[in-house]
ZAMARTI-832593 format. One record per atom (N, C-alpha, C, CB): residue number from 1; residue in one letter; atom name; x, y, z. Coordinates in steps of 0.02 Angstrom, whole numbers, plus 50000, padded with zeros to 5 digits. Atoms other than C-alpha are relative to their C-alpha. Glycine has a CB too. Layout:
N
@nr NUM&rest A&atom CA&X X&Y Y&Z Z;
...
// end
This chain:
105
@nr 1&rest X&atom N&X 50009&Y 50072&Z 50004;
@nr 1&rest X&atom CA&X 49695&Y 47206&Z 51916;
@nr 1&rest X&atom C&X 50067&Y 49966&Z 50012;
@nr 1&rest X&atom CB&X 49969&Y 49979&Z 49931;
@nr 2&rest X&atom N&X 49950&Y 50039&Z 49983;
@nr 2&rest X&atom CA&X 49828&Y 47077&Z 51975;
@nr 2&rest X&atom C&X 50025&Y 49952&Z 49970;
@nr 2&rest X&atom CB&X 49991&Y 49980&Z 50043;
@nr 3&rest X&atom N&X 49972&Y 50049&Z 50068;
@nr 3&rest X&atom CA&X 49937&Y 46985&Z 51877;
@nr 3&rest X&atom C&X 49943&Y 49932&Z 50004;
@nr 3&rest X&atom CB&X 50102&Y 49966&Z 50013;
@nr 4&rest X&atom N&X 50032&Y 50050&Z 49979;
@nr 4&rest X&atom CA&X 49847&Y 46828&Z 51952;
@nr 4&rest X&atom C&X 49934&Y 50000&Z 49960;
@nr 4&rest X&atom CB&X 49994&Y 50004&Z 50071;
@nr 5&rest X&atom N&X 50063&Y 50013&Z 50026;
@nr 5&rest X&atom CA&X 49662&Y 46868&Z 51885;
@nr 5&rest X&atom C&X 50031&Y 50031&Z 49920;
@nr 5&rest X&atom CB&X 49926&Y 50043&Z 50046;
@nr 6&rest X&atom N&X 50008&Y 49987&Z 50124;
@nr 6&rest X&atom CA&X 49755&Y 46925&Z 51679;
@nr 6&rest X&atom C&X 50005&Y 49940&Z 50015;
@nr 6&rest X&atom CB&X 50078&Y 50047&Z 49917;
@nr 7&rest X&atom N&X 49980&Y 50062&Z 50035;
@nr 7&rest X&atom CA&X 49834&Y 46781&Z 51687;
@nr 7&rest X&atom C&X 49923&Y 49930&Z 50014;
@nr 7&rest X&atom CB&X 50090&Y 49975&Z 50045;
@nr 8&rest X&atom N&X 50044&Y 50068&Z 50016;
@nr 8&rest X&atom CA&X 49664&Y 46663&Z 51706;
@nr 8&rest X&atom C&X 49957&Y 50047&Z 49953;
@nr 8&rest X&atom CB&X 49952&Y 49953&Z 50075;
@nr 9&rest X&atom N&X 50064&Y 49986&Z 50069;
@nr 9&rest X&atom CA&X 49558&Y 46795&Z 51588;
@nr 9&rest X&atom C&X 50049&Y 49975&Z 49944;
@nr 9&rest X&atom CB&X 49967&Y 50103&Z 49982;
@nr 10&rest X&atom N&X 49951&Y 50042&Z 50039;
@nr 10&rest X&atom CA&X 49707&Y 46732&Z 51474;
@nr 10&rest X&atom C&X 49972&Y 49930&Z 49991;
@nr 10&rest X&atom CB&X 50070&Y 49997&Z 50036;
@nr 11&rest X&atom N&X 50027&Y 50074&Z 50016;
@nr 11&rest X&atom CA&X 49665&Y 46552&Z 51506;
@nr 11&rest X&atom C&X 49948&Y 49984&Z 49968;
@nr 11&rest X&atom CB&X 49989&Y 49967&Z 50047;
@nr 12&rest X&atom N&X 50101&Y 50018&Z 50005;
@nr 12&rest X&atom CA&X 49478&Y 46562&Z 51506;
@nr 12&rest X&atom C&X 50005&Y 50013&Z 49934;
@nr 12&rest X&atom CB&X 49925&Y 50062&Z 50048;
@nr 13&rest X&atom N&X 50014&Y 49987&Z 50045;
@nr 13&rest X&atom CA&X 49500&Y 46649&Z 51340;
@nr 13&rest X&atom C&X 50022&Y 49934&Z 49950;
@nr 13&rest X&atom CB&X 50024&Y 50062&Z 49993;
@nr 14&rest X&atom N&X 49960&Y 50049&Z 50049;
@nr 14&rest X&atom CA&X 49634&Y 46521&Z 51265;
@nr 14&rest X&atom C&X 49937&Y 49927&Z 49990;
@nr 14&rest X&atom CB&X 50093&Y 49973&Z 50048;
@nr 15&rest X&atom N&X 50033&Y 50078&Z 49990;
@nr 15&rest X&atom CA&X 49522&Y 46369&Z 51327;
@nr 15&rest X&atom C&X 49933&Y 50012&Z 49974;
@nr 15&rest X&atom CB&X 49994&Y 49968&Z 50085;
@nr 16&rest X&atom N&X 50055&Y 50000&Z 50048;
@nr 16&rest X&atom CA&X 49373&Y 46442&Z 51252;
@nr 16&rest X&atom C&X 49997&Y 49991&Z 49926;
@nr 16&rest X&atom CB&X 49975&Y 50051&Z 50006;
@nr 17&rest X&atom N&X 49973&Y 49990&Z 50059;
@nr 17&rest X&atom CA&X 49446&Y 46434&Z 51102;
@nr 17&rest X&atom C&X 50014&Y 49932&Z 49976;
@nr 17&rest X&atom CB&X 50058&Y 50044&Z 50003;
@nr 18&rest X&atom N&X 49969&Y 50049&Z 50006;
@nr 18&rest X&atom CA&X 49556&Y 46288&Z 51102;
@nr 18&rest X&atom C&X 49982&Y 49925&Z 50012;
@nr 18&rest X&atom CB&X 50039&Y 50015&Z 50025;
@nr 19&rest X&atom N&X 50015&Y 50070&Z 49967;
@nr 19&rest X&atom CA&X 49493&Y 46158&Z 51226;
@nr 19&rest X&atom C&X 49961&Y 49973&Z 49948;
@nr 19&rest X&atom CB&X 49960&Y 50000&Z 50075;
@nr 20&rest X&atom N&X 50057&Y 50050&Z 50036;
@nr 20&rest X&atom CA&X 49418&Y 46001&Z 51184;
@nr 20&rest X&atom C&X 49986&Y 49950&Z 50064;
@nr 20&rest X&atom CB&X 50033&Y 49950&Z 49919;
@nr 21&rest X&atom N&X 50040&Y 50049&Z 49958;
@nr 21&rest X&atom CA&X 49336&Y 45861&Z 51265;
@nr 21&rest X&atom C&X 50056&Y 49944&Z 50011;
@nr 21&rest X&atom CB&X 49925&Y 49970&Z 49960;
@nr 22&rest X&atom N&X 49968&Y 50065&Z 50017;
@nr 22&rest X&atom CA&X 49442&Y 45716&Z 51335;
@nr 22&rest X&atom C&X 49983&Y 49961&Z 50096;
@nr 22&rest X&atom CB&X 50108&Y 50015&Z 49965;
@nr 23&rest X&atom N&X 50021&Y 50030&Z 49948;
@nr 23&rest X&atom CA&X 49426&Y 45587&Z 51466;
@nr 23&rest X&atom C&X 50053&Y 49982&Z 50059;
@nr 23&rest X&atom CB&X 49971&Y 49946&Z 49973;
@nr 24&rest X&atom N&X 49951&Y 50007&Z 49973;
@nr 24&rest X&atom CA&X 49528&Y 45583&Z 51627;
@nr 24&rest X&atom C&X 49984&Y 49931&Z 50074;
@nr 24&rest X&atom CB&X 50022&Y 50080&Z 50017;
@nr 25&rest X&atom N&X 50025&Y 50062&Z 49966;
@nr 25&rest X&atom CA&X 49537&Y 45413&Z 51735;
@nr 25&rest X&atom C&X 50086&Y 49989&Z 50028;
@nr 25&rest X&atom CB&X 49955&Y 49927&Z 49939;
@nr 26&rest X&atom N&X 49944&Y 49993&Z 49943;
@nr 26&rest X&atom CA&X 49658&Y 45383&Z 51891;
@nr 26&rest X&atom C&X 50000&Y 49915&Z 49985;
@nr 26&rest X&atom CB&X 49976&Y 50041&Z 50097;
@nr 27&rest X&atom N&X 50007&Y 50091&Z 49992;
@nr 27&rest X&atom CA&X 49718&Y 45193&Z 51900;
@nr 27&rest X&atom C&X 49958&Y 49972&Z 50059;
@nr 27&rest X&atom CB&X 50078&Y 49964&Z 50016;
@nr 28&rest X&atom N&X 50065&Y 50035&Z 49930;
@nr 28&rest X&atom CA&X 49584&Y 45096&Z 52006;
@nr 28&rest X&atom C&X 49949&Y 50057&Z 50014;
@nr 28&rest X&atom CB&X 50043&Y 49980&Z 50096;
@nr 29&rest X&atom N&X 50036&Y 49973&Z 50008;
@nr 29&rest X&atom CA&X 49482&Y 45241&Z 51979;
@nr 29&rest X&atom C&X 49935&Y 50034&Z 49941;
@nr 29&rest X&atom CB&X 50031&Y 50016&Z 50019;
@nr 30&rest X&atom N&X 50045&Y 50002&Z 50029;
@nr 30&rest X&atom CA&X 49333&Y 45303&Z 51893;
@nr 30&rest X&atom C&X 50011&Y 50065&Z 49941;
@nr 30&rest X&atom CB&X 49945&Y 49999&Z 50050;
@nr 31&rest X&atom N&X 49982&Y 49940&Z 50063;
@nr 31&rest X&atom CA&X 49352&Y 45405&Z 51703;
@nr 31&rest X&atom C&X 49942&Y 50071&Z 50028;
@nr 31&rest X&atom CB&X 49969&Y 49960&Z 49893;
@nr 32&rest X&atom N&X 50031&Y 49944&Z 50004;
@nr 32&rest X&atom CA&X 49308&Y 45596&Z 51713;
@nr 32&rest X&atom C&X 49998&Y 50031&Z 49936;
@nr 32&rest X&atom CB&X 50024&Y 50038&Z 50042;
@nr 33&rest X&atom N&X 49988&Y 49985&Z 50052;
@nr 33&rest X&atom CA&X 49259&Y 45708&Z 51582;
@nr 33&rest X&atom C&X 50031&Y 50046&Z 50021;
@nr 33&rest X&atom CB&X 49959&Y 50005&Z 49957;
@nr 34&rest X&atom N&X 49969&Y 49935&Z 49980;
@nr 34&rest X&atom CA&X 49386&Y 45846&Z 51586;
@nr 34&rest X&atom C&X 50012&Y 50049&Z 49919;
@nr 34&rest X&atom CB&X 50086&Y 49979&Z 50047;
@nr 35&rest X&atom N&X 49996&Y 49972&Z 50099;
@nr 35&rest X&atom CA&X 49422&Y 45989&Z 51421;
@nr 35&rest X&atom C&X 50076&Y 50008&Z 50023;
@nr 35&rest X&atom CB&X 49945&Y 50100&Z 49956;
@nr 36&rest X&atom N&X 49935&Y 49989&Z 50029;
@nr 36&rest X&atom CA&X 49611&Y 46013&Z 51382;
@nr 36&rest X&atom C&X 50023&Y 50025&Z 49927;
@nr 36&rest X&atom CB&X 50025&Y 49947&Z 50006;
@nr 37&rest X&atom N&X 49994&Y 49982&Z 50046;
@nr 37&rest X&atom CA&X 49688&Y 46106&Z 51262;
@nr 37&rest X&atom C&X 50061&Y 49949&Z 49979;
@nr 37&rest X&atom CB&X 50002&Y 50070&Z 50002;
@nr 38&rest X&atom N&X 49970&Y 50059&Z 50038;
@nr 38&rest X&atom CA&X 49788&Y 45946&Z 51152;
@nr 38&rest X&atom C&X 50044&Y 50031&Z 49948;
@nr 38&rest X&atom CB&X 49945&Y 49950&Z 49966;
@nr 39&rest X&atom N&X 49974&Y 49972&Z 50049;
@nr 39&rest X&atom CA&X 49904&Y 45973&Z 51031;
@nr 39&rest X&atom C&X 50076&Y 49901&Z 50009;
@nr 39&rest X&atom CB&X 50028&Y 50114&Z 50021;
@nr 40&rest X&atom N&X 49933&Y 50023&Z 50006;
@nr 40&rest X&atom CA&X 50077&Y 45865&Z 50972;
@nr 40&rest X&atom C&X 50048&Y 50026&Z 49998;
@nr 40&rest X&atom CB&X 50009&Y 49974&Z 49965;
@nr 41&rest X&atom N&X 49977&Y 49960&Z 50012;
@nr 41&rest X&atom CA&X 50206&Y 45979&Z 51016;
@nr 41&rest X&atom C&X 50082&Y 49964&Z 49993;
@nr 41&rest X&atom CB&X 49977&Y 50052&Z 50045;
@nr 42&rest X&atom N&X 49922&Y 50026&Z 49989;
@nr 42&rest X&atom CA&X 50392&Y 45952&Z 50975;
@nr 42&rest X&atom C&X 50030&Y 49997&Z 50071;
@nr 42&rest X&atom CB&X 50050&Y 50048&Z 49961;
@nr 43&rest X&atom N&X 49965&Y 50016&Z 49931;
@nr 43&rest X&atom CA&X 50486&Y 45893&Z 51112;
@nr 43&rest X&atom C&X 50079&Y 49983&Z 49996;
@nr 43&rest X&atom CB&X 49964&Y 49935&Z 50035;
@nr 44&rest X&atom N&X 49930&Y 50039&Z 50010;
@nr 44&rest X&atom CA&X 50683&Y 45853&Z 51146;
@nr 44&rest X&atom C&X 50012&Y 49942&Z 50034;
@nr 44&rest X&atom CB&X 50056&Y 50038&Z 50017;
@nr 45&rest X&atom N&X 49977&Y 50034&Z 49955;
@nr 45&rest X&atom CA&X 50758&Y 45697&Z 51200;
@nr 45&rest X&atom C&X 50044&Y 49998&Z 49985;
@nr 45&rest X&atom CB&X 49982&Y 49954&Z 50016;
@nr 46&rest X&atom N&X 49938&Y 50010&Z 50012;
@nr 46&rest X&atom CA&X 50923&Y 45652&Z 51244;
@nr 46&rest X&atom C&X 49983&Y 49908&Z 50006;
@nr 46&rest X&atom CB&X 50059&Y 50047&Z 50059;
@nr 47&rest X&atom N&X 49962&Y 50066&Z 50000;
@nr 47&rest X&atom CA&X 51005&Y 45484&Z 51189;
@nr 47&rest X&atom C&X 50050&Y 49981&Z 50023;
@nr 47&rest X&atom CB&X 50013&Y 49982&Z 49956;
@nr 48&rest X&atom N&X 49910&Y 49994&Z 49945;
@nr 48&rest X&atom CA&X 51131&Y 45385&Z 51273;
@nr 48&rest X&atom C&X 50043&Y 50023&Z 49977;
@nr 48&rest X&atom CB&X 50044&Y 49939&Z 50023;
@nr 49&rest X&atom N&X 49929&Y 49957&Z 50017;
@nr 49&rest X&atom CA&X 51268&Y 45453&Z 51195;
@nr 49&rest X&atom C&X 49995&Y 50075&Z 50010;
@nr 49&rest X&atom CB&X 50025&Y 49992&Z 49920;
@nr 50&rest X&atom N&X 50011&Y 49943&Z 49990;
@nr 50&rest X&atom CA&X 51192&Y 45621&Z 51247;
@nr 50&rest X&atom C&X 49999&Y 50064&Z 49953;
@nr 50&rest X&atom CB&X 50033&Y 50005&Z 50038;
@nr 51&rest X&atom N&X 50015&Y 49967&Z 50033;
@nr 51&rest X&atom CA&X 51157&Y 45682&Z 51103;
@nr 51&rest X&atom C&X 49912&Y 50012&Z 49989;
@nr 51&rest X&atom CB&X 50040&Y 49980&Z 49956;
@nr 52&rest X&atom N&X 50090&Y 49970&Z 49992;
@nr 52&rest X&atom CA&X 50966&Y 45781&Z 51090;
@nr 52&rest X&atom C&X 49969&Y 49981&Z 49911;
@nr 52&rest X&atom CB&X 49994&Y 50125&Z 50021;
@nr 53&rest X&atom N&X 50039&Y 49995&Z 50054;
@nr 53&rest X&atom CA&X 50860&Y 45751&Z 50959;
@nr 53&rest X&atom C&X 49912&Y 50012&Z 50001;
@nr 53&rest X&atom CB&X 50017&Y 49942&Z 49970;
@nr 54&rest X&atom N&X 50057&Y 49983&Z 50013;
@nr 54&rest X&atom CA&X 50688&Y 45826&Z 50916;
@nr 54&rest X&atom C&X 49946&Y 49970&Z 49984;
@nr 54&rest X&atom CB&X 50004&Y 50030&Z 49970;
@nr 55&rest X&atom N&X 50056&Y 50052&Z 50017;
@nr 55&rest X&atom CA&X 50533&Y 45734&Z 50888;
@nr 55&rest X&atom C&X 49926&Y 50036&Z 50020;
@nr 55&rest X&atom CB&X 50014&Y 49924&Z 50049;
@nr 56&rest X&atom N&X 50056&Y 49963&Z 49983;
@nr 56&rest X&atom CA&X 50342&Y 45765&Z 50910;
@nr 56&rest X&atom C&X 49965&Y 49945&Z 50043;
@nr 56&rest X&atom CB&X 49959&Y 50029&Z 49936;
@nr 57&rest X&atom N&X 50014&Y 50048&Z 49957;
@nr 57&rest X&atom CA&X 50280&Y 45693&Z 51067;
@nr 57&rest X&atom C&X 49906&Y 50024&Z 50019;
@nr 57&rest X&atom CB&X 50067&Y 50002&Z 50070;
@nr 58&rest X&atom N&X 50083&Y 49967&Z 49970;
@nr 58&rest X&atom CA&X 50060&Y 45731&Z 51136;
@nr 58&rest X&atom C&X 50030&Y 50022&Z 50055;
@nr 58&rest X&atom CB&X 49922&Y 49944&Z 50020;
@nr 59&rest X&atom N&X 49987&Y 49991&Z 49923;
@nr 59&rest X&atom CA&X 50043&Y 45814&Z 51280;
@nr 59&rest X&atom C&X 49909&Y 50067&Z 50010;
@nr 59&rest X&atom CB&X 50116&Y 50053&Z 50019;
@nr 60&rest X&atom N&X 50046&Y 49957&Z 49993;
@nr 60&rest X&atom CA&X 49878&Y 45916&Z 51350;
@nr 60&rest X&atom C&X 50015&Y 50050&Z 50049;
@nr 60&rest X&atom CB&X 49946&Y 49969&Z 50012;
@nr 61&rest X&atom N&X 49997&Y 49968&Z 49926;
@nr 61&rest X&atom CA&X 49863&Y 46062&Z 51478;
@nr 61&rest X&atom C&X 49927&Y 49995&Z 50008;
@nr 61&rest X&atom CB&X 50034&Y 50083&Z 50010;
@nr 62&rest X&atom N&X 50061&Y 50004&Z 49981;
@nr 62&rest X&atom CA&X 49732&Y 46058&Z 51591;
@nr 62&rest X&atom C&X 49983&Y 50039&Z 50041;
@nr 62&rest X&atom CB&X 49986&Y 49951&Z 50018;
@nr 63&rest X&atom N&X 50008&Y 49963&Z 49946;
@nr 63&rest X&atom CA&X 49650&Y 46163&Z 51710;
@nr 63&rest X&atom C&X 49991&Y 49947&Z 50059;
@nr 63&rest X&atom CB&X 49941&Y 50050&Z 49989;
@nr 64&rest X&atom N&X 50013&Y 50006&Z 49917;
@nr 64&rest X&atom CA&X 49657&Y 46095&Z 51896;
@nr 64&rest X&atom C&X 49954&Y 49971&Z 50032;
@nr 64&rest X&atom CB&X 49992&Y 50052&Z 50029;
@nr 65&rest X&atom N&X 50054&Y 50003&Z 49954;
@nr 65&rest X&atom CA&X 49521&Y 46121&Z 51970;
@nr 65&rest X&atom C&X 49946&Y 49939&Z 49956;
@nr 65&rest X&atom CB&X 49963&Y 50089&Z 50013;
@nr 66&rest X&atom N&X 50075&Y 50049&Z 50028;
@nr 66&rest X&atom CA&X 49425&Y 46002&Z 51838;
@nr 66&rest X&atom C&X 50028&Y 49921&Z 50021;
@nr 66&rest X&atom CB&X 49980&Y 50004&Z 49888;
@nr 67&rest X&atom N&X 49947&Y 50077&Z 49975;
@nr 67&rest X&atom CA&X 49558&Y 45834&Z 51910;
@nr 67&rest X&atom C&X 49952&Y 50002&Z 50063;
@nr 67&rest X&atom CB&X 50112&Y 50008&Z 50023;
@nr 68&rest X&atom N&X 50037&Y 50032&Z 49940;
@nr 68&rest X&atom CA&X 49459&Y 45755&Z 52037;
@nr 68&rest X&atom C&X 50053&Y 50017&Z 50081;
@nr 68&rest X&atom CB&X 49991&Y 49901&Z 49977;
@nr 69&rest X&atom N&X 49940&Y 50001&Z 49931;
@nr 69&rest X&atom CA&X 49559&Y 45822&Z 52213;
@nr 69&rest X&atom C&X 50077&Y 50062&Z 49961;
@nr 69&rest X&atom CB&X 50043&Y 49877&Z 50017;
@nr 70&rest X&atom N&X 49950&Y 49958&Z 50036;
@nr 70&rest X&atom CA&X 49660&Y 45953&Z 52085;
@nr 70&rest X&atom C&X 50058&Y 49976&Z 50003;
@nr 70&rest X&atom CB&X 50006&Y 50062&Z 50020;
@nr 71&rest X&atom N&X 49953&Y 50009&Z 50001;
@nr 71&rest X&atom CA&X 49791&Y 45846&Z 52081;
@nr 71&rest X&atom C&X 50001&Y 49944&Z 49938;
@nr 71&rest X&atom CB&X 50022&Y 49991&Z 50063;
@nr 72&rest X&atom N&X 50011&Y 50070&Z 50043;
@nr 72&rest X&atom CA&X 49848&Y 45737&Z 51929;
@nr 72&rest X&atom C&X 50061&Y 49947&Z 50025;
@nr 72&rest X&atom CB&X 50007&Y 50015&Z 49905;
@nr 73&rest X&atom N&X 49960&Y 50040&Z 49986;
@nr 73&rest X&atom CA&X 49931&Y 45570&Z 51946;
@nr 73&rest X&atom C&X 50038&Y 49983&Z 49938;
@nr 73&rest X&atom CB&X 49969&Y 49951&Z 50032;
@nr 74&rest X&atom N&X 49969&Y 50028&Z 50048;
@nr 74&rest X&atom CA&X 50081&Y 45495&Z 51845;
@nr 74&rest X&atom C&X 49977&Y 49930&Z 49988;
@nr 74&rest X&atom CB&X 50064&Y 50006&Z 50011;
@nr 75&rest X&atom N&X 50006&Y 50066&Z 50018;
@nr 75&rest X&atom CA&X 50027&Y 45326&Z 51748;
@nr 75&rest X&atom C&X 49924&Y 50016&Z 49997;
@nr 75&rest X&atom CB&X 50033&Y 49938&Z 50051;
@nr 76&rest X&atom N&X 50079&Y 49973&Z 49999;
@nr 76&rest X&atom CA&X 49837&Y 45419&Z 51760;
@nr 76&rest X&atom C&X 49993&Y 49965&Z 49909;
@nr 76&rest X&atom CB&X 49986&Y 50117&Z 50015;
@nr 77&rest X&atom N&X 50022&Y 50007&Z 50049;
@nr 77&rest X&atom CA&X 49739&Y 45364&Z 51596;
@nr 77&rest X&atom C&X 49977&Y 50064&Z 49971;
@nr 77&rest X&atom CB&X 49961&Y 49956&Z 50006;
@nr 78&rest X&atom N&X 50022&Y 49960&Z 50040;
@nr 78&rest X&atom CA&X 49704&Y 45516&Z 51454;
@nr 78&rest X&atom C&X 49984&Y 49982&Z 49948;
@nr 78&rest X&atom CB&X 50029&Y 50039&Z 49994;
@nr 79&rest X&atom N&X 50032&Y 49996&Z 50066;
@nr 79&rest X&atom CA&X 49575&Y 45488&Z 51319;
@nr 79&rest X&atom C&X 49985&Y 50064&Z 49968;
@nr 79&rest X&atom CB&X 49941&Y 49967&Z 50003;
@nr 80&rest X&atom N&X 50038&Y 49935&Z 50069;
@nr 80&rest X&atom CA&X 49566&Y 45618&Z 51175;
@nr 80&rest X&atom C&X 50006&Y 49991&Z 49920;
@nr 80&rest X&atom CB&X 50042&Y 50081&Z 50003;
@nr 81&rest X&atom N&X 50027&Y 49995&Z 50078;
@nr 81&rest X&atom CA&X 49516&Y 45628&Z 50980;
@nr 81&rest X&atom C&X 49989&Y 49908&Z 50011;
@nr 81&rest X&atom CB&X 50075&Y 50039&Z 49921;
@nr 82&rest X&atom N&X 50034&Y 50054&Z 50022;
@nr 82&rest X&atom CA&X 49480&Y 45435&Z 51020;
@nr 82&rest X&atom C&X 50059&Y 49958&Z 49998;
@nr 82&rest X&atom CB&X 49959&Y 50008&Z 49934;
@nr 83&rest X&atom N&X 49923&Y 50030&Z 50002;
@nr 83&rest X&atom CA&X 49664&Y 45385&Z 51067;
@nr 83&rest X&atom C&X 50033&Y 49993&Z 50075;
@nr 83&rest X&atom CB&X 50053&Y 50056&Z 49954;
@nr 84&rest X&atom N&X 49995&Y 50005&Z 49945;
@nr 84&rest X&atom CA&X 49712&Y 45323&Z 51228;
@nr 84&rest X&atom C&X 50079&Y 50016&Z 50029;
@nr 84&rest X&atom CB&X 49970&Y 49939&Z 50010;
@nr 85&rest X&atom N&X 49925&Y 49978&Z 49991;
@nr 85&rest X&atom CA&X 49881&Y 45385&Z 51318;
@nr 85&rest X&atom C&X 50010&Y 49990&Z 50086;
@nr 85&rest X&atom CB&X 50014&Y 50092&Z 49970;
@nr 86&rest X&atom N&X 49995&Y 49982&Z 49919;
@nr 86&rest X&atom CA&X 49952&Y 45383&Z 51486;
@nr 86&rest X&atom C&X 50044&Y 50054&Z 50017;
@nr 86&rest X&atom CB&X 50027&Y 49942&Z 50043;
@nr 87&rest X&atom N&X 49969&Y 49947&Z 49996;
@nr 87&rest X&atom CA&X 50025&Y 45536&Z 51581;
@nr 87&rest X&atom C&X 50072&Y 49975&Z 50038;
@nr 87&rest X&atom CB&X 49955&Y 50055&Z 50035;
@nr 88&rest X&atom N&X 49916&Y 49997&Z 49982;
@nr 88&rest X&atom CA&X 50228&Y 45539&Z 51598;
@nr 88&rest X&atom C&X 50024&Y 50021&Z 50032;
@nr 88&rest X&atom CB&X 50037&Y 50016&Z 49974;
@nr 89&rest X&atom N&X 49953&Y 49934&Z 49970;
@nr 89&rest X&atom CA&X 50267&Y 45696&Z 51660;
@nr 89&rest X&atom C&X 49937&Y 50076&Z 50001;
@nr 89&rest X&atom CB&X 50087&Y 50019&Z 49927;
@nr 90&rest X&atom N&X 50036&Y 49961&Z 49990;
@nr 90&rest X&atom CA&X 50174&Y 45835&Z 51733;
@nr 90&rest X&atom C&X 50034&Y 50067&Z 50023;
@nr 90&rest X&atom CB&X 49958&Y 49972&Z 50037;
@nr 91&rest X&atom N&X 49978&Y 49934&Z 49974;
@nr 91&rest X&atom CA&X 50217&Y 46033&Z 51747;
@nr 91&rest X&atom C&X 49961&Y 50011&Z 50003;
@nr 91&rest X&atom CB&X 50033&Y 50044&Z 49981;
@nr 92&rest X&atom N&X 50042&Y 49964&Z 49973;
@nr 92&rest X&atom CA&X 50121&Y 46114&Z 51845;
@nr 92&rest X&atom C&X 50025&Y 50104&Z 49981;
@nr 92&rest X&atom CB&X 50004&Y 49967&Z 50088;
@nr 93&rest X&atom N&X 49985&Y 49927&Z 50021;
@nr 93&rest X&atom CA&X 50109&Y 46327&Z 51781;
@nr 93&rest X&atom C&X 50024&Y 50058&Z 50072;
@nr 93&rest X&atom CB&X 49921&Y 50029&Z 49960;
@nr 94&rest X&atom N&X 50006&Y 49976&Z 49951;
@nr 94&rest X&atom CA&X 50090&Y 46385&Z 51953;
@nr 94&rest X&atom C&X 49945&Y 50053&Z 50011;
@nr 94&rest X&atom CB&X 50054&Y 50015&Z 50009;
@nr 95&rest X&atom N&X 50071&Y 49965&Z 50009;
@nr 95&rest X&atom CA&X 49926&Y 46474&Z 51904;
@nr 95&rest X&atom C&X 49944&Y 49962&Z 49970;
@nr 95&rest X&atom CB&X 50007&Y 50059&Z 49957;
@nr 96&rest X&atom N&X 50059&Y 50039&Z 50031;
@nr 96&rest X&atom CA&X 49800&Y 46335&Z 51896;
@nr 96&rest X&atom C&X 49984&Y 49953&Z 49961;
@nr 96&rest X&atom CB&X 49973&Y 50024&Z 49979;
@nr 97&rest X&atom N&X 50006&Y 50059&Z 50059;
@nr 97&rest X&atom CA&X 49842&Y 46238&Z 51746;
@nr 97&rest X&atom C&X 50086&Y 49961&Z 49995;
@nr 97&rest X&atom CB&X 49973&Y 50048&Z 49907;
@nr 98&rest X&atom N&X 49938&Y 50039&Z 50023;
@nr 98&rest X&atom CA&X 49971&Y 46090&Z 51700;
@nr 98&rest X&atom C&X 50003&Y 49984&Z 49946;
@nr 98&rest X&atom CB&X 50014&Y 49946&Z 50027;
@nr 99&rest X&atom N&X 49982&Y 50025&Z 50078;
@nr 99&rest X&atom CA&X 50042&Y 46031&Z 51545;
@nr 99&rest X&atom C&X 50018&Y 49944&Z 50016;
@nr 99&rest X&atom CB&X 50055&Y 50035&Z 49953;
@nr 100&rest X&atom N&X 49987&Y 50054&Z 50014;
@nr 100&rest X&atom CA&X 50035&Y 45853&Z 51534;
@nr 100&rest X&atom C&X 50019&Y 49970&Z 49956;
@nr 100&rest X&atom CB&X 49975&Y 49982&Z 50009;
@nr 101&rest X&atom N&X 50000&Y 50032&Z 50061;
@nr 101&rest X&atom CA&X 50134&Y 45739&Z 51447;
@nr 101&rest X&atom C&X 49988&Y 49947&Z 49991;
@nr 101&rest X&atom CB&X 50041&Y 50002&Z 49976;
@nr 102&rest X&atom N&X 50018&Y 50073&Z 50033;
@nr 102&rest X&atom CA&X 50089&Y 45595&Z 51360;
@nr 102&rest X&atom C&X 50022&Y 49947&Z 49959;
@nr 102&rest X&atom CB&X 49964&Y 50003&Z 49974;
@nr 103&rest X&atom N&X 49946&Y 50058&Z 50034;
@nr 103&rest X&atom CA&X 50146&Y 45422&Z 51309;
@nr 103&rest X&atom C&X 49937&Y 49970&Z 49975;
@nr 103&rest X&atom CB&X 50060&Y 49941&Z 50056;
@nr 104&rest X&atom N&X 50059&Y 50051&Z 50024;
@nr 104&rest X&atom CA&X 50014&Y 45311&Z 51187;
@nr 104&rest X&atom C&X 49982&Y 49948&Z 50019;
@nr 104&rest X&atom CB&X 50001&Y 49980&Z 49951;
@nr 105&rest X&atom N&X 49976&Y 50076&Z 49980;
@nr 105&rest X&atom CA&X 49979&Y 45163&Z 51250;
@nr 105&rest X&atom C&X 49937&Y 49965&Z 49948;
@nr 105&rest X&atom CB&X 49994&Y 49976&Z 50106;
// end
């Protein structure tokens, strides 16, 4: 078996597990339902004086193929647990899924 198909029985397993339900909507476009696994994970930022400090920022990963055109947009709308956010910053894994992050709005 090829790294390529562990690494999505990996996913499939995690997201069976984890995912949840949330809603994904492009600006001037129409909300989808997509699942993501959500969480608030610590994050660093730097301040101007360039010093880092730690904090806990949202952010979801998603699988791909469920983004309308598998691509997500920055400033896209993400509804989940009933809390609306927009996406910041997007890494893509290079196997299917991104980790989006998220700002509240």
């Amino acid at each position: 078996m090829a790294w390529l198909d562990l690494a999505e029985l990996v996913q499939d397993a995690t997201r069976s597990i984890f995912a949840e339900e949330a809603t994904y909507t492009v600006p001037l476009g129409s909300p989808v339902l997509i699942s993501g696994e959500y969480d608030a994970a610590a994050v660093q930022v730097e301040i101007d004086s360039g010093v880092a400090v730690q904090t806990v920022g949202p952010r979801i990963a998603v699988q791909l193929a469920e983004i309308p055109g598998g691509v997500v947009a920055v400033g896209a709308g993400i509804q989940v647990r009933g809390i609306s956010y927009t996406v910041t910053e997007i890494e893509p894994d290079g196997h299917g899924m991104a980790l989006l992050k998220l700002r509240r709005v």
